[in-house]
C-alpha positions in Angstrom: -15.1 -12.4 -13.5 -16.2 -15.8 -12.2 -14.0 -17.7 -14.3 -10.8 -15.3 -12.9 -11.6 -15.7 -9.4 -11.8 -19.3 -9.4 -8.5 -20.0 -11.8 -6.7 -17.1 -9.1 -8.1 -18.9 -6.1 -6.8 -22.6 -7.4 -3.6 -21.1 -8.2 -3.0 -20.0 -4.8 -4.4 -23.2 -3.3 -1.8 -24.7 -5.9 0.8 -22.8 -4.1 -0.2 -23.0 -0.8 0.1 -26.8 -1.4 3.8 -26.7 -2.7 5.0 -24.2 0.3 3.3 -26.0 3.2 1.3 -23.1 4.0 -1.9 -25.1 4.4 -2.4 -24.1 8.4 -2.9 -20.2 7.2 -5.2 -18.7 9.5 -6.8 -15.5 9.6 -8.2 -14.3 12.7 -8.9 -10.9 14.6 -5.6 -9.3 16.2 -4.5 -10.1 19.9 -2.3 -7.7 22.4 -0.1 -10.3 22.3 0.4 -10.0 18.4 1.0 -5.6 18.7 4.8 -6.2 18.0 4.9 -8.3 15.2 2.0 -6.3 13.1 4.0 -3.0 13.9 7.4 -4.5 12.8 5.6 -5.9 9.7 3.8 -2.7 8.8 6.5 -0.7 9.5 9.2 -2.8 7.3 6.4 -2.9 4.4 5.7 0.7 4.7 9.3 1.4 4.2 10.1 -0.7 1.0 8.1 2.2 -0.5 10.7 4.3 -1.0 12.7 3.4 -3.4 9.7 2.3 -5.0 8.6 6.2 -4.8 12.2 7.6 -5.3 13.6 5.5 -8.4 11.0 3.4 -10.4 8.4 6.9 -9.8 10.5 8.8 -11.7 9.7 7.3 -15.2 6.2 8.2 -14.7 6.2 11.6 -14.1 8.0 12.9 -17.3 7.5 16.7 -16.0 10.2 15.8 -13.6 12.5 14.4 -16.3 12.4 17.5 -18.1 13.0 19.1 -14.8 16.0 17.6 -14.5 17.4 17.8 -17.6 16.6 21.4 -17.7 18.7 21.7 -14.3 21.4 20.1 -15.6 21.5 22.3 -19.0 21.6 25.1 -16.8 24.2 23.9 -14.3 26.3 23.4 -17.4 25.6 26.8 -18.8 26.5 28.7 -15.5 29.8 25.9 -14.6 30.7 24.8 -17.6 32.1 21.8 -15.8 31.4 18.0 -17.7 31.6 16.8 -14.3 29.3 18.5 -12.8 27.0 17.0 -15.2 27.9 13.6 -14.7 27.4 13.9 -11.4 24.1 15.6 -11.4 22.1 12.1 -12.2 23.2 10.9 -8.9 22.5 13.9 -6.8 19.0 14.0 -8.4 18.7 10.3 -7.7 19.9 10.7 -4.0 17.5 13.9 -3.1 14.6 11.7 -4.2 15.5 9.0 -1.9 16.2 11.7 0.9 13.0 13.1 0.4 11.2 10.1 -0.1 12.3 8.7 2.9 11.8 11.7 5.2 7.9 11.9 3.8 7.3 8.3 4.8 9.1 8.2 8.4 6.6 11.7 8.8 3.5 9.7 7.9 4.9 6.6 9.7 5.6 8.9 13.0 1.4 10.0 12.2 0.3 6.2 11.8 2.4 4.9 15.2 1.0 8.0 16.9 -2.5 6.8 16.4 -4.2 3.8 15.6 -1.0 1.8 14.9 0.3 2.9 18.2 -2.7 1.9 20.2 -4.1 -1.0 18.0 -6.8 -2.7 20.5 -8.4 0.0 21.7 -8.8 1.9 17.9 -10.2 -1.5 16.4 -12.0 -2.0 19.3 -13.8 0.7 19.7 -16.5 0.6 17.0 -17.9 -2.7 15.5 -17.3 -1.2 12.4 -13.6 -1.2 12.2 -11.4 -4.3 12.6 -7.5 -5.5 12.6 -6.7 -8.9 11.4 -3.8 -10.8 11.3 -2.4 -13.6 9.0 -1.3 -16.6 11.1 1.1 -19.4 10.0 2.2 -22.2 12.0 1.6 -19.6 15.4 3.5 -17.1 13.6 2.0 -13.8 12.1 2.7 -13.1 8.8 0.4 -10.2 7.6 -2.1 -8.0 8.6 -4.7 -6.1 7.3 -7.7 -3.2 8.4 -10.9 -2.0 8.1 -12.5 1.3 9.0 -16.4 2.3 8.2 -17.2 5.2 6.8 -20.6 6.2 7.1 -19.6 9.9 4.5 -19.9 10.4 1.7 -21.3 7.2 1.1 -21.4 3.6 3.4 -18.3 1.9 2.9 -15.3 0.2 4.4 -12.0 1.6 3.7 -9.2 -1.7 3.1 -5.9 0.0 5.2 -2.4 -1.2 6.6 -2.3 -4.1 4.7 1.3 -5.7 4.7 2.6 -9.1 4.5 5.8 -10.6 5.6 8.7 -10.3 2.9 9.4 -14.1 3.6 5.6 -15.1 3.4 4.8 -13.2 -0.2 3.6 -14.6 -3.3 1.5 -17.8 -1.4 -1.5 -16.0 -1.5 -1.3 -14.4 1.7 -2.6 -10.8 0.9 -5.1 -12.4 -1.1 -7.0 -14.3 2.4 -6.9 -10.7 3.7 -8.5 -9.0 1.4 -11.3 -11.5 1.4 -11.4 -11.2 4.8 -11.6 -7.3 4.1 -14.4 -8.6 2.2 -16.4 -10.4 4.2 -16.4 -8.3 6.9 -17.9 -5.1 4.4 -20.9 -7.8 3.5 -21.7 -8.8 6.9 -21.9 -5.5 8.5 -24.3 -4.3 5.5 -21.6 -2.3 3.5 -22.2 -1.7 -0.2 -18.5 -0.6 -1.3 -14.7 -1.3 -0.3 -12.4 1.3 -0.9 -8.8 1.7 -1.1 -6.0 4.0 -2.0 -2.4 3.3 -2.5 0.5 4.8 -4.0 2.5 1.5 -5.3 4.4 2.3 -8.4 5.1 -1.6 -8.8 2.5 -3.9 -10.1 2.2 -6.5 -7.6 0.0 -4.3 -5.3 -2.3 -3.5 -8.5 -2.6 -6.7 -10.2 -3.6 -8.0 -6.3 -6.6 -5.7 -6.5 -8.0 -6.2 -9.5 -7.8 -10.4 -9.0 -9.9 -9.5 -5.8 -12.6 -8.1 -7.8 -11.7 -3.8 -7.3 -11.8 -1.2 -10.0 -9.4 1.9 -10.5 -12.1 4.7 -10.2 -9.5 7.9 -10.1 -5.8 8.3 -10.0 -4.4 11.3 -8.4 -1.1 13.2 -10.0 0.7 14.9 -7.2 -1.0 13.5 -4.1 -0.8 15.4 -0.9 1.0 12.4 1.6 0.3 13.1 4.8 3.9 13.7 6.3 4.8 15.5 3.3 6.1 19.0 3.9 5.7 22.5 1.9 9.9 23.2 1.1 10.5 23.8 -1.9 13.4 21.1 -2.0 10.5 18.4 -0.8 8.3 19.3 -3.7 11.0 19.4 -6.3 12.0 16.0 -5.6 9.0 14.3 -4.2 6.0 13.8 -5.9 3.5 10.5 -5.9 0.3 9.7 -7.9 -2.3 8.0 -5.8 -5.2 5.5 -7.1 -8.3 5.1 -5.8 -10.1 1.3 -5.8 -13.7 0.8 -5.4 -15.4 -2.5 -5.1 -19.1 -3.0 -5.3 -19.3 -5.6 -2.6 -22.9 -7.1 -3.7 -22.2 -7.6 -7.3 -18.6 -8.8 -6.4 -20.4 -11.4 -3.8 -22.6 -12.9 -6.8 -20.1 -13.2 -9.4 -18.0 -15.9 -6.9 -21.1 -18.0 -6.7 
């Protein structure tokens, strides 16, 4: 673990150096930064959904066959070959539909609240906190943290999002040590996270910070998410859970 941290850590540095990003700073948000982190969590949020709607497909094979069984049936009943060729792109279109209508329901939930109203939610409590990423004065990324005293002491890892422009330098990765940090100082044993990323960036991010996968969830409620029948036939996520022991993480990167 000590040998992958440090080669990840010099091949950021490495590309810090080639891009210029040297003056990345990561420092606790200010009012004056509110639009810029919404307009960067928001944009983030929403490259989900294709994400959710087109590369989710190939791992839920249950909805493959569900689709294929529709279309047998559509050609038993029509007996149309047009129908059928057209049924891949209606399928494919209802899960971008629904897709998108879950997430702009959980985004209208997450501006409502703590997004809405950042200072005074992170302010609130010592144990929650909103940082930003900074680069030449500009903010590229963001990230939260949220104690939770039940079922065990931890700190949750939320709303992380970076930039489109700004990804690939290492960005997220000065976050989620900040994430970090901030767990050891206030006492915290664990760092939890969840996501719902079908694309391996996000994953392969986690892990080179030092989290395990401790649970993945087929068919995760997202909050937002509705009970029609349409919704449920063509929207349907798995969720993983990351857990990071922040002691035994803390040694190994000395």
């Amino acid at each position: 673990m000590e040998q992958q941290v440090s080669k990840i850590k010099k091949n950021i540095c490495r590309k810090v150096h080639q891009n210029g990003l040297q003056s990345l700073v990561v420092r606790e948000f200010r009012p004056v930064d509110k639009e810029e982190v919404q307009r960067i969590y928001c944009e983030g949020f929403m490259e989900m959904i294709p994400d959710t709607a087109f590369r989710g497909l190939r791992h839920h094979p249950e909805r493959l066959l569900l689709y294929a069984a529709m279309t047998v049936l559509c050609f038993v009943i029509t007996m149309c070959w047009w129908v059928i060729a057209l049924l891949p792109a209606i399928v494919l279109g209802c899960r971008y539909f629904y897709s998108r209508r879950v997430f702009h329901g959980y985004l209208e939930q997450v501006m409502s609240k703590d997004m809405g109203d950042i200072e005074r939610f992170y302010s609130k409590s010592p144990d929650s906190c909103l940082w930003v990423a900074v680069l030449e004065g500009k903010v590229v990324g963001l990230v939260a943290a949220v104690g939770q005293q039940r079922p065990r002491r931890a700190v949750e890892l939320q709303r992380m999002s970076v930039d489109r422009r700004y990804r690939r330098y290492g960005v997220a990765f000065e976050l989620g040590l900040k994430v970090q940090d901030f767990a050891a100082a206030h006492g915290y044993s664990t760092v939890v996270l969840g996501t719902i990323a079908y694309t391996p960036a996000p994953h392969r991010l986690y892990q080179s910070l030092g989290y395990c996968c401790v649970g993945v969830t087929n068919g995760y409620a997202t909050p937002g998410a509705g009970m029609s029948l349409m919704e449920r036939l063509f929207y349907k996520v798995r969720h993983h859970s990351y857990s990071l022991d922040v002691q035994n993480n803390k040694l190994s990167q000395h």
